[in-house]
N, C-alpha and C positions, 0 to 999 in steps of 0.2 A: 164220837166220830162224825155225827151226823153236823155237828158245830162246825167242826175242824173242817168239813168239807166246804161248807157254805163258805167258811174264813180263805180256805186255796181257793174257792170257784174268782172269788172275788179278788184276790190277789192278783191273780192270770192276767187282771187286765193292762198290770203295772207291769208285767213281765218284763225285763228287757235285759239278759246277761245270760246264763249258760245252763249243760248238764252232755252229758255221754256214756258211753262205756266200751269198752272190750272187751271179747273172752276166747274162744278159741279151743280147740282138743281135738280128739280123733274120730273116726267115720262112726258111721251109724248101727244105732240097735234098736228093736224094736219089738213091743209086747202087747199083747193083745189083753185086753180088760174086759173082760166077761161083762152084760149086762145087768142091772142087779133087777128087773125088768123083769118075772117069770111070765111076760106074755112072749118074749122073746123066741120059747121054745114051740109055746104050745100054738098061737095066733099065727095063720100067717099075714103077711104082707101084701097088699095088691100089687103089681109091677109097677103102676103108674105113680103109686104114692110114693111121698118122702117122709121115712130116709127107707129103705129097701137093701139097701150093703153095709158095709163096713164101715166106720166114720173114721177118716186118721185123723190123729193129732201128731202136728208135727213139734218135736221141740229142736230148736236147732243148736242145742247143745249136748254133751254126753251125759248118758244116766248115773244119778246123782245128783246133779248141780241142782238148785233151789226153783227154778223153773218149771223141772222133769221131777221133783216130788212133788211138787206144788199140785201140777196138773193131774198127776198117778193118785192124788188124794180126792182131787175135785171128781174126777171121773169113778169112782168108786162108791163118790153119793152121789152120781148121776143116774135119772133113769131115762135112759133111751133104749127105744122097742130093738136095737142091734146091735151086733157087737160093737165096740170104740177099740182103736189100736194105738199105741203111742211108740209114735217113729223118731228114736233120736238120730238125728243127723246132724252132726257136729262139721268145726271147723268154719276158716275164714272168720274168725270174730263172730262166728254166727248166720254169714250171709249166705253160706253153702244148704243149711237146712233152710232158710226161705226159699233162694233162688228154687228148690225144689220144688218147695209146695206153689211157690209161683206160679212155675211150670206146669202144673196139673191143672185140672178142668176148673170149671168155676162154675162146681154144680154141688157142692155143700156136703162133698164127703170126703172135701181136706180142711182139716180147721189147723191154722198156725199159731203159733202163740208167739206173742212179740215180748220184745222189752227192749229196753234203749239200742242198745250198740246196733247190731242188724238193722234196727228198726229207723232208729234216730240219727245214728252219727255214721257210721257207713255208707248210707247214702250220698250224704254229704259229702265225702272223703273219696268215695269211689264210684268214679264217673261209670263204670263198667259192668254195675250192678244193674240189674235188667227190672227193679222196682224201687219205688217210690213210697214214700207215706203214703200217698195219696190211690196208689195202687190198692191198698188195701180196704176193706170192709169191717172196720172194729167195730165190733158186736157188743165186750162188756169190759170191765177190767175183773181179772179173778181172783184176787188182795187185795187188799187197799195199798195204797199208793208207799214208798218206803219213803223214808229222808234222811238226809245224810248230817253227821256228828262228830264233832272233834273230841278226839278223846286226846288226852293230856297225861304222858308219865310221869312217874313219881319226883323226877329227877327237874323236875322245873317247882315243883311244892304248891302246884294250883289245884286249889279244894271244890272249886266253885266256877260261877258265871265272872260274879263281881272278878276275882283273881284271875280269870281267861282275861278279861277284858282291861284289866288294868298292867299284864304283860303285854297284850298285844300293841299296845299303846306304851309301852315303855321303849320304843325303839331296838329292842335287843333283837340280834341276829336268834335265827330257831330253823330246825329241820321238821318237814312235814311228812309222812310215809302215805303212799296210798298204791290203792292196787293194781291201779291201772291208770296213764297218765291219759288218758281219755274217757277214764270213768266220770258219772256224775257226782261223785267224793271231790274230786282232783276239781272240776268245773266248780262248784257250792264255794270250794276254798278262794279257788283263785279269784272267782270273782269279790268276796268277802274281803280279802288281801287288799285286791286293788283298788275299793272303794274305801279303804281305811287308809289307803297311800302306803303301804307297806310288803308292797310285793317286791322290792329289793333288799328287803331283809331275809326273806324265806329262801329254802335250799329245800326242792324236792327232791324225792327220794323214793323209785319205782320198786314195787312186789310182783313175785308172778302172784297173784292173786291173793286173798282176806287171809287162809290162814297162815302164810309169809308174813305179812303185815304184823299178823296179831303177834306173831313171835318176837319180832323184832319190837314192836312197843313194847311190850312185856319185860325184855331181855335193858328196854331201857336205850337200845342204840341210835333210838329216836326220838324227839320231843312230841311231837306231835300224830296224830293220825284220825284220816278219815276214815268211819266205819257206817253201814247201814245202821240204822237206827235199831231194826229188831235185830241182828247182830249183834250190835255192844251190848243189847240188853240180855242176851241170850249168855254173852261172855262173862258179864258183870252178876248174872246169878245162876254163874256156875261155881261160883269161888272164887274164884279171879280177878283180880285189880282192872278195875275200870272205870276211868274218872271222864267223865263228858262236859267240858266245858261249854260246849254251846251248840244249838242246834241250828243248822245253816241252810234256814227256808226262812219265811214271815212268821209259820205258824211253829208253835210248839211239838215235841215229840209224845204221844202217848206214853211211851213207855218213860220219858224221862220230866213230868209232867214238871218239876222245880227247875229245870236248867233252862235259863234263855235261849229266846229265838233272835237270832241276827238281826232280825228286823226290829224288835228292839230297840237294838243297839242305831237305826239308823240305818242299814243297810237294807237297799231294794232290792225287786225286782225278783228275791229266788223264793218265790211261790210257786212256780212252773216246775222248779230243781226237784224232778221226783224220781223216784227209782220203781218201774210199775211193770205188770204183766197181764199181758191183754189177747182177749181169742179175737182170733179175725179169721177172716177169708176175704178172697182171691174177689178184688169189683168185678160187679158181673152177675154174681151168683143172686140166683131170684128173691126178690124181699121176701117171699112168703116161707122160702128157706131159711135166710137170716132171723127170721123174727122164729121161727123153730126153733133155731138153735141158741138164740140170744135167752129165752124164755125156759130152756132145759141147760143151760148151761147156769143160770142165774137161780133156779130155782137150787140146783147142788150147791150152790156159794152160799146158801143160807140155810142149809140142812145143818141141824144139832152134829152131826158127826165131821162133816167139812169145818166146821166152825171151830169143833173142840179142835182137831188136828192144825188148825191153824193158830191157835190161842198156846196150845202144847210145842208147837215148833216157830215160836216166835213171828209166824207171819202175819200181817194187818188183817183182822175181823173185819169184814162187813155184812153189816145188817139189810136187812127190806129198806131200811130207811136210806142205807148210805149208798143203795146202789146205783152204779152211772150209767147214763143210756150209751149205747155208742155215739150220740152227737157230741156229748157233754164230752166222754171220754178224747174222743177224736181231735174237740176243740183243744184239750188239755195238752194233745201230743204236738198238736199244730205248733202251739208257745212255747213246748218244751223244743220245740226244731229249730225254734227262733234265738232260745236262749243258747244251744248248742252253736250255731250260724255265727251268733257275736263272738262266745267264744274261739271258736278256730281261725277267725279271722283276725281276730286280735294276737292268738299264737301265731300266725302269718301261713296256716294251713289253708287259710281259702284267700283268694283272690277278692 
């Protein structure tokens, strides 16, 4: 992993083509995460120190979705001296749960957690959203970065890379499924498409969301599909047919360490194309708080029991070794905004 990073750090600087996403669902729930912390009961708190209340995390999607367990796991090997609360606030693609935690103080007892769509393409898209990338304070990423993979059914007879790559190159018309046509799946692709000259063969084909997707590849009534990378891997050893013809970044997929990476084949530019989740807060909030929480939030990412749970539900491991500071993470989201920007502009969504 520690490789693989230095390989994307360095990639980023070639950036120049796309990533996104969507998601969306219903209002907000919210549950309080005891601290695992036994000074919590017995110590008290001076008023003046921090943290002295509650810490929300806000996820701006409904509970469930890979975000809101992701985090429910991370805060469970967290130890901070207070309670932590996690506030799902759903909807808008997600920008309804930031716009909130926007809206509160920016005094380190709202922490957000991002990932693409809200974070990255939203913006973009929606002059009316009251923050910015650049609004935010990213502290760390809390997985490692996802990447996106074409998986291939049965009904095309591609085993492999070589056989991806010697279809795609055979000129034949092909249907691609993904889950969202602003996710960073649908971006990886298309830019990959259109640097091979073949984005007037393809015929997309939208899901409400992965497991839609999955059914439909499965059932065959698609050639092709984008899937997260720890996803397919998770589908693929469950039983279930799943053939990944290529991995569509510069760098290779951990989980599918023999199938080619795009870049490869020739194809620039999608090192940036990541699929990530990251704590922030609100600019503003005092460095000496950020670096609290940057320093307790990083220490659970690397706790044996966060780790296992992430290795058990297919989410990126990182190590001491692989962890990103908020500068490094921030510059990554910066390129990932750029690659997003080419893309909608080239759909003729931006101006």
């Amino acid at each position: 992993m520690k490789k693989a990073k230095k390989v994307l750090a360095m990639a980023l600087v070639l950036t120049m083509t796309l990533s996104l996403v969507a998601c969306g669902s219903n209002p907000a729930a919210s549950t309080s995460v005891a601290s695992s912390d036994p000074a919590v009961s017995s110590a008290p708190v001076e008023e003046s120190t921090y943290p002295n209340d509650t810490i929300s995390f806000i996820i701006p999607y409904a509970a469930g979705d890979g975000l809101d367990t992701s985090t429910r796991a991370l805060l469970e090997n967290a130890e901070f001296p207070v309670n932590t609360l996690v506030e799902n606030i759903s909807g808008g693609s997600g920008t309804i749960g930031l716009q909130d935690a926007f809206g509160r103080e920016a005094d380190g007892y709202t922490v957000a957690i991002l990932s693409n769509g809200p974070t990255i393409a939203q913006p973009l898209l929606n002059d009316t959203l009251t923050y910015t990338l650049e609004d935010w304070e990213v502290l760390t990423f809390t997985t490692a970065p996802v990447l996106a993979v074409l998986g291939c059914s049965a009904s095309k007879g591609i085993e492999n890379s070589d056989d991806m790559k010697a279809f795609l190159e055979s000129g034949e018309p092909f249907t691609v499924g993904v889950p969202s046509m602003s996710g960073f799946g649908y971006v990886a692709a298309a830019s990959m498409f259109n640097q091979m000259g073949i984005m007037d063969k393809v015929t997309w084909v939208s899901y409400d969301g992965a497991p839609a997707l999955y059914q439909a590849y499965l059932s065959g009534e698609i050639d092709f599909a984008t899937f997260d990378d720890n996803f397919a891997a998770q589908y693929a050893n469950s039983g279930n047919s799943v053939t990944v013809g290529v991995v569509m970044n510069d760098i290779r997929s951990q989980y599918f360490p023999d199938v080619a990476a795009a870049g490869e084949w020739g194809v620039e530019g999608l090192g940036a194309n990541i699929g990530f989740k990251a704590a922030a807060v609100k600019k503003g909030t005092p460095a000496d708080v950020c670096e609290y929480l940057t320093k307790k939030i990083n220490a659970a990412v690397v706790t044996e029991g966060y780790q296992k749970w992430c290795e058990d539900n297919y989410f990126g491991v990182l190590t001491e070794e692989d962890i990103y500071t908020g500068e490094e993470a921030m510059e990554m989201l910066i390129q990932l905004r750029e690659t997003n920007r080419t893309v909608l502009t080239a759909a003729g969504l931006l101006g």
